[in-house]
N, C-alpha and C positions, 0 to 999 in steps of 0.2 A: 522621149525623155530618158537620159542615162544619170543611174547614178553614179558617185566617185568613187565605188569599188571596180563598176563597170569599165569606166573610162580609162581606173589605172591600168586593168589589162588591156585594156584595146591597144592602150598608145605606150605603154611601156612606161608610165611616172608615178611615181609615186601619191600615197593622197596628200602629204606634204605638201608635195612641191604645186599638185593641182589648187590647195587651199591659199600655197602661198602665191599661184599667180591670179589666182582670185583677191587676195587681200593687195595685190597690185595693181587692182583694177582692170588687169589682160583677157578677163573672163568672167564669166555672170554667172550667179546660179538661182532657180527657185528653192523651194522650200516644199514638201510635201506636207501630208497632216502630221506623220510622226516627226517632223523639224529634219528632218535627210535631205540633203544636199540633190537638185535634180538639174540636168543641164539640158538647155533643147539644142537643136540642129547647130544650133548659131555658136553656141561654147563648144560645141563638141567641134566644130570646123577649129574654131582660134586653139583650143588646146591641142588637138593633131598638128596645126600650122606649129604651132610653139615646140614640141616634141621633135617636130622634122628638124625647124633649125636648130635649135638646140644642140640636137645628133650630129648636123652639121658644121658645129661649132662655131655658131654667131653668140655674141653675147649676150643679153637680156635685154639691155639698155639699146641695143641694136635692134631688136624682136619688138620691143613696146617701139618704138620709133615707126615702124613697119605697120606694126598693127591701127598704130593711131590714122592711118593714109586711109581714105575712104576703099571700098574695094574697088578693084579693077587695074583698069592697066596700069597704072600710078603704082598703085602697090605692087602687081607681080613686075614692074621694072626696076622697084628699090629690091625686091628680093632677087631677082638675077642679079643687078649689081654688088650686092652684100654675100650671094653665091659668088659669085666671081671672082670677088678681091679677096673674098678664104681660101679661094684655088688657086689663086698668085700667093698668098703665104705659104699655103702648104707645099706647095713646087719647091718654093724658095728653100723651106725646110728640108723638103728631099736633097734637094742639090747640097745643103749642107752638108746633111748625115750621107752621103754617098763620097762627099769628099775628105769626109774624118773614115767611112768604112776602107777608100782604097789607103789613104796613106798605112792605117792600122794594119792590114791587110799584106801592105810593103813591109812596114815592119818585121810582120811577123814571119815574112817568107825570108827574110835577110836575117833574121837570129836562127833559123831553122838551119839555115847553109853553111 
């Protein structure tokens, strides 16, 4: 059992954001004698999962989608696919910003001359 001080350093979130994906239903917590928040094996996996994607920039609305998939290969194939189509955005984003950096780039070599 981790408490929600523990868990925000392990995974990097806030206790916020760990109460607010509990009050989403994303994650369960017990309760000790002093009323503190305790999570077993099983929140501590979903909030690390939630943390990674997160980082990876899925949505939330994407992440409960995920997490509602029983485990197994159903779910790690929705999460490569929801990894994969952020890696096709994100390209797509590079490719923009590298085609605003050469024109700026032109620019600016053509007012220098």
């Amino acid at each position: 059992m981790a408490t929600i001080t523990q868990l925000s350093e392990l995974y990097g979130l806030t206790p916020r954001a760990i109460r607010f994906y509990e009050e989403r239903g994303l994650v369960e917590s017990g309760r000790d004698m002093f009323n503190r928040r305790l999570y077993d094996m099983d929140a501590r996996e979903r909030l690390r999962a939630i943390a990674e994607l997160r980082r990876a920039g899925l949505g939330l609305e994407e992440i409960e989608t995920i997490l509602s998939l029983e485990d197994g290969e159903a779910r790690h194939a929705q999460i490569l696919d929801a990894l994969d189509r952020r890696r096709a955005q994100l390209e797509g984003d590079l490719n923009v910003l590298r085609v605003a950096i050469d024109r700026y780039q032109g620019q600016t070599q053509r007012v220098a001359a």
